[in-house]
C-alpha positions, 0 to 999 in steps of 0.5 A: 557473502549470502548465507541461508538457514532453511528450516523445513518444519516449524519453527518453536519457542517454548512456553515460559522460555525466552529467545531472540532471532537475529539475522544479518550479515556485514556483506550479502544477504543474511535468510532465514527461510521457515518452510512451516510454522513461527510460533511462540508459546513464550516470548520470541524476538525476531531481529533484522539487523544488518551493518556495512552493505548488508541485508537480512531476509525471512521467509515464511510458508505458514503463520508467523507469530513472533513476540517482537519483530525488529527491522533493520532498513535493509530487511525484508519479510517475506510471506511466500506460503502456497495457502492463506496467510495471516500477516500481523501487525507489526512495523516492517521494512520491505514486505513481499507477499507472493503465492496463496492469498494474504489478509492483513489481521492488523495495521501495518507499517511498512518503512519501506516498500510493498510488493505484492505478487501474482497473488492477493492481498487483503487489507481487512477490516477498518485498518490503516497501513501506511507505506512510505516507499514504493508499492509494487502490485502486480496481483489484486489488492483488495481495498475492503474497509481499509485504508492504504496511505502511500507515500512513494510511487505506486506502480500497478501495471499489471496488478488490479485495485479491487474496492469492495466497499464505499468506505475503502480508501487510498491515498497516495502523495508520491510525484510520480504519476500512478499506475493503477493497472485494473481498477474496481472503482464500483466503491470506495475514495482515491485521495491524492494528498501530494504536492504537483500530481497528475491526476491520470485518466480513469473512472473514479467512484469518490475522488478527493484532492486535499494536499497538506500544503499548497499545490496545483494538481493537473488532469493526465486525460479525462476522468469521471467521479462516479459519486463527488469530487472534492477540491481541498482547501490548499488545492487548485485543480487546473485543467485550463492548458489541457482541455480534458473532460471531467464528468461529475455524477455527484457533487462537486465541493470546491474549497480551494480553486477550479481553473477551467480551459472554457466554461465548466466540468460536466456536472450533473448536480450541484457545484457547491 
């Protein structure tokens, strides 16, 4: 069955002291909902852990600073605080961000998934979180200088993907199409790195299609690059059944194979 533990203040370890959290059930769903503050002036180990069909959860309103934090597969974290929060560093499994707005202060791991809510989430500065669920966005993502490397679904319906910056990046290798909902293409590079993707119809700033392996990516409508297209070594962009447009206003840098319906892309400098 579900069990909860609210604290409606903060949550303390004291300086020079030890202590570990662990939070779990056999069946239902073991929370841990912080209403405040998790703080630790000693060491303070958070443990997700879960056995049989169980799940574990924490919430937290304010910061939260653990000295360690340990994810079961079936746990989640949840930044649900009604002012700015700071989510740090650490490898996680499900990660919800709902409410106020959120910055990353570090480089994230997500096992998981990523939900992001009515809400923003701000990815910082010059950091790479990786995802290797499903992302959910259905507030803003702000791109700033950092990466975002996706490796499930990617399903912003109603969410906005803001780039802010040229050398924000977001790379996705999921089968399914994405869905990028509202997209801020004035800076920054999608990368689609997956095996058998469509491209869908969008206005793009830098475009990249470089998989790791061998593949064909196709055109779900016409698309326009605002700066370069690049095909990568292991890619052939094949637009021959689809006759959609593709409009290039900066370079077009073909290391693996275009395929065209009749004569070119729209290119208005060179094709290297």
């Amino acid at each position: 069955s579900n069990k909860t533990i609210i604290v409606t203040g903060n949550l303390t370890n004291a300086e020079g002291e030890t202590g570990t959290i662990s939070i779990g059930t056999t069946s239902g769903t073991g929370i841990l909902d912080v209403n405040g503050n998790i703080n630790s002036s000693g060491t303070l180990n958070i443990d997700l852990v879960s056995s049989g069909i169980g799940a574990s959860e924490i919430r937290v309103s304010g910061t939260f600073s653990p000295s360690t934090l340990d994810c079961s597969t079936t746990s989640t974290v949840l930044f649900d605080g009604t002012g700015t929060q700071n989510i740090p560093s650490f490898t996680y499994h499900h990660l919800t961000i709902s409410n106020s707005d959120k910055t990353t202060i570090g480089e994230l791991a997500i096992n998981g998934n990523l939900t992001v809510a009515n809400n923003s989430l701000d990815l910082g500065i010059d950091f790479t979180h990786v995802v290797s669920g499903n992302v959910t966005n259905v507030g803003t993502i702000y791109m700033n200088t950092s990466t975002l490397d996706v490796d499930d679904d990617f399903n912003g319906t109603s969410g906005t993907i803001d780039f802010q910056n040229t050398t924000g990046k977001l790379k996705y290798s999921g089968t399914a199409t994405i869905i990028f909902g509202a997209l801020n293409e004035a800076n920054g590079t999608i990368v689609f790195d997956g095996t058998d993707q469509t491209i869908p119809a969008e206005s793009y700033y830098y475009l990249e299609l470089t998989p790791t392996s061998v593949t064909t990516h196709t055109l779900g409508g016409n698309i326009t690059v605002a700066k370069n297209l690049t095909i990568g070594v292991n890619d052939t962009l094949d637009v021959s059944a689809s006759n959609y447009n593709i409009t290039i206003g900066g370079n077009f840098t073909k290391n693996g194979s275009f395929t065209s319906y009749r004569g070119t892309p729209a290119v208005r400098t060179a094709i290297v």
